[in-house]
C-alpha positions in Angstrom: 23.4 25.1 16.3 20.5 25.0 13.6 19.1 22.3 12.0 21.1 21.8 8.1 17.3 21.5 7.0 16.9 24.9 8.3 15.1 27.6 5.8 14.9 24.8 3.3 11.3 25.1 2.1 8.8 21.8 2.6 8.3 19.0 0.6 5.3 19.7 -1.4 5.4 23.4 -0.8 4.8 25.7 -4.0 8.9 27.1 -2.9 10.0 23.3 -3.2 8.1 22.6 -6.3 9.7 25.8 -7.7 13.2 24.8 -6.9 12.9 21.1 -8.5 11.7 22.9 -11.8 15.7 24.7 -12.0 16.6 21.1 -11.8 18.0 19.3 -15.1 16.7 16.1 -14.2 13.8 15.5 -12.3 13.7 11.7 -12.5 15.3 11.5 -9.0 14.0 13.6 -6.9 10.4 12.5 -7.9 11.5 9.2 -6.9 12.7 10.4 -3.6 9.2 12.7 -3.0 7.7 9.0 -3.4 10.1 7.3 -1.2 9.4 10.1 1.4 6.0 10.0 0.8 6.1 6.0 1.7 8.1 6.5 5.0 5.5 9.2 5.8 2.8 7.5 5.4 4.9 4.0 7.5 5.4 7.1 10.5 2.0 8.1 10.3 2.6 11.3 9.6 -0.4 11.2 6.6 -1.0 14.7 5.9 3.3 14.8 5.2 3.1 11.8 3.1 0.2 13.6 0.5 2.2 16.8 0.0 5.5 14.8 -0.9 3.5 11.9 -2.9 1.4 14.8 -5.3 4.5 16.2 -5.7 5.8 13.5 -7.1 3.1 12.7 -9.2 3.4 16.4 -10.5 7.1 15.5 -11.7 6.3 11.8 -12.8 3.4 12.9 -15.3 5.8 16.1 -16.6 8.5 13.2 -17.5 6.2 10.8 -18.8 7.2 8.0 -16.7 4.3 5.8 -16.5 5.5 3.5 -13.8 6.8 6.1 -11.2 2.9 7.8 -12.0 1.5 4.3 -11.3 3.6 3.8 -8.0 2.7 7.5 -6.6 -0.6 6.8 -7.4 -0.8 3.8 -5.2 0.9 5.1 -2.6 -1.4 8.3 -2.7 -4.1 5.7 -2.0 -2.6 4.0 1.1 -2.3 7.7 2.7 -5.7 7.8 1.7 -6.6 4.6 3.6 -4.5 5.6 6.8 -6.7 8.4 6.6 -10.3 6.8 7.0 -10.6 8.2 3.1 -11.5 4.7 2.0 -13.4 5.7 -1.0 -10.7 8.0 -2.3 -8.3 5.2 -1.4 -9.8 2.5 -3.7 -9.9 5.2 -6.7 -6.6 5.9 -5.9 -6.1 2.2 -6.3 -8.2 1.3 -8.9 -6.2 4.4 -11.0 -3.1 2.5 -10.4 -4.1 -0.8 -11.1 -4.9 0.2 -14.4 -1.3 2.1 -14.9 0.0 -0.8 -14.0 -1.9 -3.0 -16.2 -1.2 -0.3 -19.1 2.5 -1.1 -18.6 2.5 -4.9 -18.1 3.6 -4.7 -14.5 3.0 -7.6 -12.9 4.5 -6.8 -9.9 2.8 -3.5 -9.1 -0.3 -5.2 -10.5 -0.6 -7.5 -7.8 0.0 -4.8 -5.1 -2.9 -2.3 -6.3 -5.0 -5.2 -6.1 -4.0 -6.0 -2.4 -4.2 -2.7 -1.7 -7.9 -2.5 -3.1 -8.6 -4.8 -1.6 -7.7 -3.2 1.7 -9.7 -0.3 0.9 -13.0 -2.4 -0.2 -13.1 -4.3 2.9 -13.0 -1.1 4.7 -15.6 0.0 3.2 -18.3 -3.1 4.2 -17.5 -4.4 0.2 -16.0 -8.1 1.5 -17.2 -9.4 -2.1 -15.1 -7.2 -3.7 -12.3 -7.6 -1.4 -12.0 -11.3 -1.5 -11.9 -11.2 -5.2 -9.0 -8.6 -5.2 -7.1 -10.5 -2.5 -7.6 -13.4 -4.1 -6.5 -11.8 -7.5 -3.5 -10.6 -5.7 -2.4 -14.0 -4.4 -2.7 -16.0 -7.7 -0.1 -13.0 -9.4 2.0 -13.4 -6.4 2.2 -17.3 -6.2 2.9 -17.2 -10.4 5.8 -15.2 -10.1 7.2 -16.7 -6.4 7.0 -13.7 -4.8 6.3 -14.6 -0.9 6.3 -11.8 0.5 3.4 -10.7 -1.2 2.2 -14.2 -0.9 2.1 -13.7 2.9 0.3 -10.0 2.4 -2.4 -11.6 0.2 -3.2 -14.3 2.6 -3.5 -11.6 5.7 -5.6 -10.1 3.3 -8.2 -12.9 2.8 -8.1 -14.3 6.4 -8.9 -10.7 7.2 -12.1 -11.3 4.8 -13.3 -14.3 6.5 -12.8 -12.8 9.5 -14.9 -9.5 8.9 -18.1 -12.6 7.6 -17.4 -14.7 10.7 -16.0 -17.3 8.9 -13.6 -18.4 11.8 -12.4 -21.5 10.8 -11.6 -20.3 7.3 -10.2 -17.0 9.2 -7.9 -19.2 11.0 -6.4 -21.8 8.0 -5.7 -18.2 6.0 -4.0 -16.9 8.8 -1.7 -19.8 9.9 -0.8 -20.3 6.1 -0.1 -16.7 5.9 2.2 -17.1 9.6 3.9 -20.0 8.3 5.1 -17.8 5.1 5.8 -15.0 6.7 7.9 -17.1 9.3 9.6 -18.7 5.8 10.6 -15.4 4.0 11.3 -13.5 7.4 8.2 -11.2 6.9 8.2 -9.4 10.1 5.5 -7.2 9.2 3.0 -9.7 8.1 4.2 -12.5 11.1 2.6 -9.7 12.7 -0.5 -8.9 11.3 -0.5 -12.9 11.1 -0.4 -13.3 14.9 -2.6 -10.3 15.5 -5.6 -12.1 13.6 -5.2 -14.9 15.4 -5.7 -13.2 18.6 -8.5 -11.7 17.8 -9.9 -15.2 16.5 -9.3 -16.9 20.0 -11.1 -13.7 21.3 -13.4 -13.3 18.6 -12.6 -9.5 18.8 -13.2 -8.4 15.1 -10.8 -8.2 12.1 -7.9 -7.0 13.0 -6.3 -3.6 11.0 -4.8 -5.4 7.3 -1.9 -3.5 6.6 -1.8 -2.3 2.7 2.0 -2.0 3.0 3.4 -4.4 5.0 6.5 -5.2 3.9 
């Protein structure tokens, strides 16, 4: 029996884009080409992930909805970064950052930021990275998110980490454990205990995920 997905064209594909156009609202399935795009990009499957995401962003610029364009486009940038396209990433970013800022959102503010900062520290830019990371944290802690609060730390531990500042490496990374542990952040418990490992082996900085959840 064939797949019910069968003859249905791809996300992303000019067939798709055409059939979304006969839709009268759009609104939703942009937001489900982004939330496709994001479990994409989680599965790895990158290449996927773009042809869903700038669909989306197609749609989200047509309505004029400013935060769905700012989410998209921050997304766009972690498929990017999965990618080893670190300098398109932190554009992507830094496009996003300021859509976010445009609309007053705090929330998605703080997560470009992280996510920049991801992208500059992968890119030998650990200045630039610690100050976005640390941007990130401060709009995290002010409006109690800890979740984010955990991601930022990971973030700055990773930092230290990449200059050899072990000791520093190692505060950021319990703090950032012991938050994760609070709020039930498996993803950044993770990324928590993974830095800490390679502290006792003194085996590099560990991947930062821009996502973790």
């Amino acid at each position: 029996m064939g797949s019910p997905r069968a003859g249905r064209p791809p996300a992303g594909s000019g067939a798709f884009r055409a059939g979304l156009g006969r839709l009268p609202y759009r609104r939703r399935p942009a937001r489900a080409l982004t939330g496709l795009g994001s479990v994409r990009v989680a599965a790895g499957d990158h290449e996927a992930a773009l042809a869903a995401l700038r669909c989306a962003l197609e749609l989200f610029r047509e309505l004029g909805d400013r935060f769905g364009e700012a989410v998209t486009t921050d997304y766009l940038g972690v498929a990017h970064e999965r990618l080893g396209r670190f300098a398109e990433a932190a554009g992507l970013h830094r496009e996003a950052l300021g859509l976010f800022r445009t609309i007053g959102s705090r929330g998605g503010e703080a997560d470009a930021l992280h996510h920049l900062g991801v992208a500059c520290l992968r890119q030998g830019l650990s200045a630039q990275a610690r100050a976005h990371h640390g941007d990130a944290l401060e709009l995290y802690r002010r409006f109690g998110y800890r979740r984010g609060e955990a991601k930022a730390l990971n973030g700055l531990a990773a930092v230290a980490l990449a200059l050899g500042e072990f000791c520093e490496a190692e505060r950021l990374y319990g703090t950032a454990l012991d938050v994760a542990v609070e709020v039930g952040n498996r993803a950044e418990q993770s990324h928590a205990r993974e830095g800490l490992s390679a502290l006792a082996g003194r085996s590099g900085p560990p991947y930062v995920s821009p996502d973790g959840q």
